[in-house]
Backbone as JSON, one array per atom type, in Angstrom:
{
  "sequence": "XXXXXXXXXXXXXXXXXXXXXXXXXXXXXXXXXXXXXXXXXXXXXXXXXXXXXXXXXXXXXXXXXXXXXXXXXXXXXXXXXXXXXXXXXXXXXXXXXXXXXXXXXXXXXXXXXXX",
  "N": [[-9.41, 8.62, 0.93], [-9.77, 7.7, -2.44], [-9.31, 6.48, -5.59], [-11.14, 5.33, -8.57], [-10.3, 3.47, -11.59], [-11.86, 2.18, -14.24], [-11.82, -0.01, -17.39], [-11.4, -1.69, -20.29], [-13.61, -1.82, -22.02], [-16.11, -1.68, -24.8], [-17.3, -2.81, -28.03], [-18.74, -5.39, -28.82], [-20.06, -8.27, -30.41], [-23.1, -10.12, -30.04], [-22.88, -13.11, -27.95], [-20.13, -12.5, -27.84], [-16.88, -12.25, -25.97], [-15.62, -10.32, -23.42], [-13.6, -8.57, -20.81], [-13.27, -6.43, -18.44], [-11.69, -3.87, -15.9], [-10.91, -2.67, -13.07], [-9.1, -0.49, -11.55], [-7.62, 0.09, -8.46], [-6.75, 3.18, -6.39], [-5.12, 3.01, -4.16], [-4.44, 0.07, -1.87], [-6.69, -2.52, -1.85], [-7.27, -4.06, -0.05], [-8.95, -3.13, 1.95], [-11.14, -2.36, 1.48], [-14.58, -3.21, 2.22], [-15.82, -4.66, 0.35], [-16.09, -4.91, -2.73], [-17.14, -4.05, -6.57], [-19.69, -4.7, -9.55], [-21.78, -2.01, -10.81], [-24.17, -2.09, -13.36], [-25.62, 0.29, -15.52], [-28.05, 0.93, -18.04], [-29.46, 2.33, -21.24], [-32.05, 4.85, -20.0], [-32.85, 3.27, -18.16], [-32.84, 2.1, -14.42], [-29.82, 2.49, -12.35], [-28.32, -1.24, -11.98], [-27.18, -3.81, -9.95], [-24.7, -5.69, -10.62], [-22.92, -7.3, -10.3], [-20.67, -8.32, -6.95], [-17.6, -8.71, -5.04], [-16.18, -9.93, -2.07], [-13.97, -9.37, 0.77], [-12.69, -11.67, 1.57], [-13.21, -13.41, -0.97], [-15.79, -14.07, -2.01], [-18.39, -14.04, -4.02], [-21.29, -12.64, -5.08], [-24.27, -12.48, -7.65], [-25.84, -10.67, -9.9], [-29.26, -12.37, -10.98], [-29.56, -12.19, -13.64], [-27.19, -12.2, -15.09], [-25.56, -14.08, -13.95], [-23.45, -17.15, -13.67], [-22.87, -16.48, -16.44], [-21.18, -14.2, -16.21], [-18.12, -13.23, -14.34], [-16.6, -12.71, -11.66], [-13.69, -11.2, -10.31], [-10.53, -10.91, -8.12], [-7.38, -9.3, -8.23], [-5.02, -9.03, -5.52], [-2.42, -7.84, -5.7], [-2.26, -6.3, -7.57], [-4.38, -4.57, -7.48], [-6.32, -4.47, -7.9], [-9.62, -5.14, -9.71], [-11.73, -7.63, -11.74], [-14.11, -8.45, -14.29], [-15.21, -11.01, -15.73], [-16.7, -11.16, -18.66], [-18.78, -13.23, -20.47], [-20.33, -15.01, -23.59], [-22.36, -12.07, -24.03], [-24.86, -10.45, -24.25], [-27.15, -8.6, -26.65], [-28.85, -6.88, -24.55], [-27.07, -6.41, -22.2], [-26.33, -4.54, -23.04], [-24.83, -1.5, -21.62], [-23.73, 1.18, -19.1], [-20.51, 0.46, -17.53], [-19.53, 0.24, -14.26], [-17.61, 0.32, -11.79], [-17.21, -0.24, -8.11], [-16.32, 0.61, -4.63], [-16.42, -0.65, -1.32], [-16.66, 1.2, 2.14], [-16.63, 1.15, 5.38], [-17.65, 3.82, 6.21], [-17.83, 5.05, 3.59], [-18.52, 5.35, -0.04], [-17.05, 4.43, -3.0], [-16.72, 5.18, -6.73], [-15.77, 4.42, -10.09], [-15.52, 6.27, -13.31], [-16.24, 4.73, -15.22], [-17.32, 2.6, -17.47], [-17.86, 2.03, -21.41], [-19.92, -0.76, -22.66], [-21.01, -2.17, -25.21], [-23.06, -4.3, -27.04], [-23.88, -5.88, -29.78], [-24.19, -6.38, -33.19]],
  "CA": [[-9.84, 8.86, -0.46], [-9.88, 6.63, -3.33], [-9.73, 6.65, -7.2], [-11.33, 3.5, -9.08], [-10.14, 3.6, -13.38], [-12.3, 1.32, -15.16], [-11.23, 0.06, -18.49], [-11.75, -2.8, -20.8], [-15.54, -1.67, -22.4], [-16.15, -1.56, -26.07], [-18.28, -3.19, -28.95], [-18.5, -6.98, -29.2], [-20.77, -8.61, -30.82], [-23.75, -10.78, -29.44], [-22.04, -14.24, -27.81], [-18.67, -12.71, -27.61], [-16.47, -11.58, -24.82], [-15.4, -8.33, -22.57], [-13.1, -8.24, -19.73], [-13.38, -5.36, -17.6], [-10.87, -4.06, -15.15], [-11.23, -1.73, -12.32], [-8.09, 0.06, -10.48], [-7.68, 1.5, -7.48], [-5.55, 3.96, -6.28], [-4.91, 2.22, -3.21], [-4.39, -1.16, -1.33], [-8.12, -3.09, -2.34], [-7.34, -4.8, 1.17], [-9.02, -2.22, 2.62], [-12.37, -2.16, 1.01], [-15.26, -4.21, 2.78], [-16.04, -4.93, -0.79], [-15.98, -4.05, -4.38], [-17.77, -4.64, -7.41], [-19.73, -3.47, -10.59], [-23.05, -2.12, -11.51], [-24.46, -1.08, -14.57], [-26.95, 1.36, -16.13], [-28.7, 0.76, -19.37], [-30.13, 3.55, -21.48], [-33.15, 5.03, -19.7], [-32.8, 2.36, -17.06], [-31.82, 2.88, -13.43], [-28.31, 1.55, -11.98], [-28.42, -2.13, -11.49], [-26.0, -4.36, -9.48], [-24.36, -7.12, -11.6], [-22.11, -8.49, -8.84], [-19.72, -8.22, -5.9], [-16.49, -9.85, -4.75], [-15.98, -9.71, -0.63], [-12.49, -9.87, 0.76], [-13.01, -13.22, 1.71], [-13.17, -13.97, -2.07], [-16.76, -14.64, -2.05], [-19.17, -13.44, -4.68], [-22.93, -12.84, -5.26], [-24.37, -12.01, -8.88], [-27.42, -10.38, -10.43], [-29.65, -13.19, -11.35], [-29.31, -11.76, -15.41], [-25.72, -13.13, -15.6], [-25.38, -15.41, -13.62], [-23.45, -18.18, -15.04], [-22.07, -15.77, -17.67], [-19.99, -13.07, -15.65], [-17.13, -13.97, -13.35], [-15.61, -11.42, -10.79], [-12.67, -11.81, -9.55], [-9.54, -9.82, -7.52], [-5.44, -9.5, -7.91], [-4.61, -7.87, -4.56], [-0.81, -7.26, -5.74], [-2.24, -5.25, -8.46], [-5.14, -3.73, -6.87], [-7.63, -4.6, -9.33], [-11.13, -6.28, -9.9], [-12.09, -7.83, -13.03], [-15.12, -8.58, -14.18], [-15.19, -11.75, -17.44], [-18.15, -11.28, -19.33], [-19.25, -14.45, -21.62], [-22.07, -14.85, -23.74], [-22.63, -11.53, -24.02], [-26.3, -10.31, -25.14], [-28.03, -6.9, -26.6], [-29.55, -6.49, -23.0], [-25.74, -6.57, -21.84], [-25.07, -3.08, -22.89], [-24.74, -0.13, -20.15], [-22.59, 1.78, -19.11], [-20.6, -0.42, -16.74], [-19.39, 1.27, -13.18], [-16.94, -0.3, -10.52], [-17.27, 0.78, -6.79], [-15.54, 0.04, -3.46], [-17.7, 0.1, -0.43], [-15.75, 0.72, 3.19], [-17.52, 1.47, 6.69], [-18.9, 4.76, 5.73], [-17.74, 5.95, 2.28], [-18.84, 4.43, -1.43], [-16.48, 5.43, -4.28], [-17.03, 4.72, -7.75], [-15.37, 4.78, -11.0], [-16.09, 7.39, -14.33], [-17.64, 4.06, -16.03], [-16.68, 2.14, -19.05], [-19.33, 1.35, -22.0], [-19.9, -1.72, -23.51], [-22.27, -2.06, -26.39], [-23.08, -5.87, -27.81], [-24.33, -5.03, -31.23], [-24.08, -7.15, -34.46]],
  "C": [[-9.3, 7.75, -1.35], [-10.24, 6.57, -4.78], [-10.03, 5.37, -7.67], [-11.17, 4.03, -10.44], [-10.98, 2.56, -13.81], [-11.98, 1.27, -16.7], [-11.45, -1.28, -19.33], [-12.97, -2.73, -22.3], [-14.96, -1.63, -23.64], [-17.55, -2.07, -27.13], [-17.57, -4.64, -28.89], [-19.7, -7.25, -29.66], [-21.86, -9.88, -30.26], [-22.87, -12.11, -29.49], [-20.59, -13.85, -27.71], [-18.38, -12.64, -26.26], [-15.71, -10.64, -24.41], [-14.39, -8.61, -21.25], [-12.7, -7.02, -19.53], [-12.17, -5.39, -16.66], [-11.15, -2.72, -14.48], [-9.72, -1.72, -11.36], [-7.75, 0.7, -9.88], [-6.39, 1.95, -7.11], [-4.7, 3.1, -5.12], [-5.12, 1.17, -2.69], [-6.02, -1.51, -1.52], [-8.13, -3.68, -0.62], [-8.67, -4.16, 2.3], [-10.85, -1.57, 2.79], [-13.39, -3.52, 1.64], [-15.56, -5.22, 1.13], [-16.46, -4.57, -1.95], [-17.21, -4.76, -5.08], [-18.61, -3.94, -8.75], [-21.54, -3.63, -10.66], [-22.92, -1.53, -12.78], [-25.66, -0.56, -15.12], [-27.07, 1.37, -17.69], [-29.45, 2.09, -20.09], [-31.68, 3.94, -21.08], [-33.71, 4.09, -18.79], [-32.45, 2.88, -15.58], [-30.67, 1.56, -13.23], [-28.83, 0.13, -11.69], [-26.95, -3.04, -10.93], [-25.96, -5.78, -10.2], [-23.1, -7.46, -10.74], [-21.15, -7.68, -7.93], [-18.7, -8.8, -5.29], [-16.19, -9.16, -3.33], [-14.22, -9.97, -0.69], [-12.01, -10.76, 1.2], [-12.65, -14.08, 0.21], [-14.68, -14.14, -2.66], [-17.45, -13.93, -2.94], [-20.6, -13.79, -4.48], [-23.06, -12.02, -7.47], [-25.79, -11.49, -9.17], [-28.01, -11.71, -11.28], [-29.44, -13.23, -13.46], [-27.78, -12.11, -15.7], [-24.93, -13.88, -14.93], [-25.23, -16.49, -14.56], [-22.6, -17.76, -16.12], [-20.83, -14.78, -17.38], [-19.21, -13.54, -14.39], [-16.46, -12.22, -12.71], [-14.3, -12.05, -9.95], [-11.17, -10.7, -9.05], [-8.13, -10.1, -7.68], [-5.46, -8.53, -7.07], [-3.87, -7.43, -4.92], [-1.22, -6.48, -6.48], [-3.68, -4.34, -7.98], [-5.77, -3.37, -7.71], [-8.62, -5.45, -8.85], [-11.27, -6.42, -11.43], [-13.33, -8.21, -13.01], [-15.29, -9.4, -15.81], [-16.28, -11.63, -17.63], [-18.32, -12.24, -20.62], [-20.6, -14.29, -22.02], [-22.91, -13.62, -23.54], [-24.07, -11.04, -25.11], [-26.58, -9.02, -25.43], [-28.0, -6.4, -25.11], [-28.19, -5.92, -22.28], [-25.18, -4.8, -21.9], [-25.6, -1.82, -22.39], [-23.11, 0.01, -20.17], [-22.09, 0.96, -17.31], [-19.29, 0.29, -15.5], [-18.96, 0.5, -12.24], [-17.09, 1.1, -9.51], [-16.71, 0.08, -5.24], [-16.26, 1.04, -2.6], [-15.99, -0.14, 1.16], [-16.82, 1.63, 3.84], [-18.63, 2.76, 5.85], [-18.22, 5.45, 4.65], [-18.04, 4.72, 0.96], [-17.78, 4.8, -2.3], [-16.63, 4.42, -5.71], [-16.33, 5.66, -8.99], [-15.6, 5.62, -12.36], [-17.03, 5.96, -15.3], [-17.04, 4.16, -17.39], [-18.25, 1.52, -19.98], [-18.99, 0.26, -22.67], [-21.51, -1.86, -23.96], [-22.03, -3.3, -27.15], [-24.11, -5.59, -28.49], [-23.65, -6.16, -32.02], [-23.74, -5.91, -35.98]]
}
């Protein structure tokens, strides 16, 4: 079993920036790999990236360029920098750690880019 906290979300304003943080209960080592989607109002879930335990990432083509993922094992976190943030940008934004056969996922932080 496995708890993920997400935390960071809020109001920024178009062009600013957001760092996200996702923490698990336990060793991240452990997870084939993490990462965050997010869900827009009246949208379904979409995946806005992934960090392997390799280090390696992939990104949703929509922020690419703009969002950075990245891991502190000692603290048993994921972050997630968001630059250049746009309208489109805001959902409700949802870390999850995948291993052989279980998913788990966090309660989900909002961020809303608004003027």
């Amino acid at each position: 079993q496995a708890h993920l906290v997400e935390s960071g979300g809020g109001l920024v304003q178009p062009g600013g920036s957001l760092r996200l943080s996702c923490n698990a209960s336990r060793s991240i080592f452990s997870f084939l790999v993490m990462g965050w989607y997010r869900q827009a109002p009246g949208k379904e879930r979409e995946m806005a990236g992934d960090i392997y335990t390799d280090g390696s990432t992939t990104y949703a083509d929509s922020v690419k360029g703009r969002f950075t993922i990245s891991r502190d094992n000692a603290k048993n976190t994921v972050y997630l920098q968001m630059n250049g943030l746009k309208p489109d940008d805001t959902a409700v934004y949802y870390c999850y750690a995948r291993e052989i056969r279980e998913v788990y996922w966090g309660q989900g932080t909002q961020v809303t880019v608004s003027s």
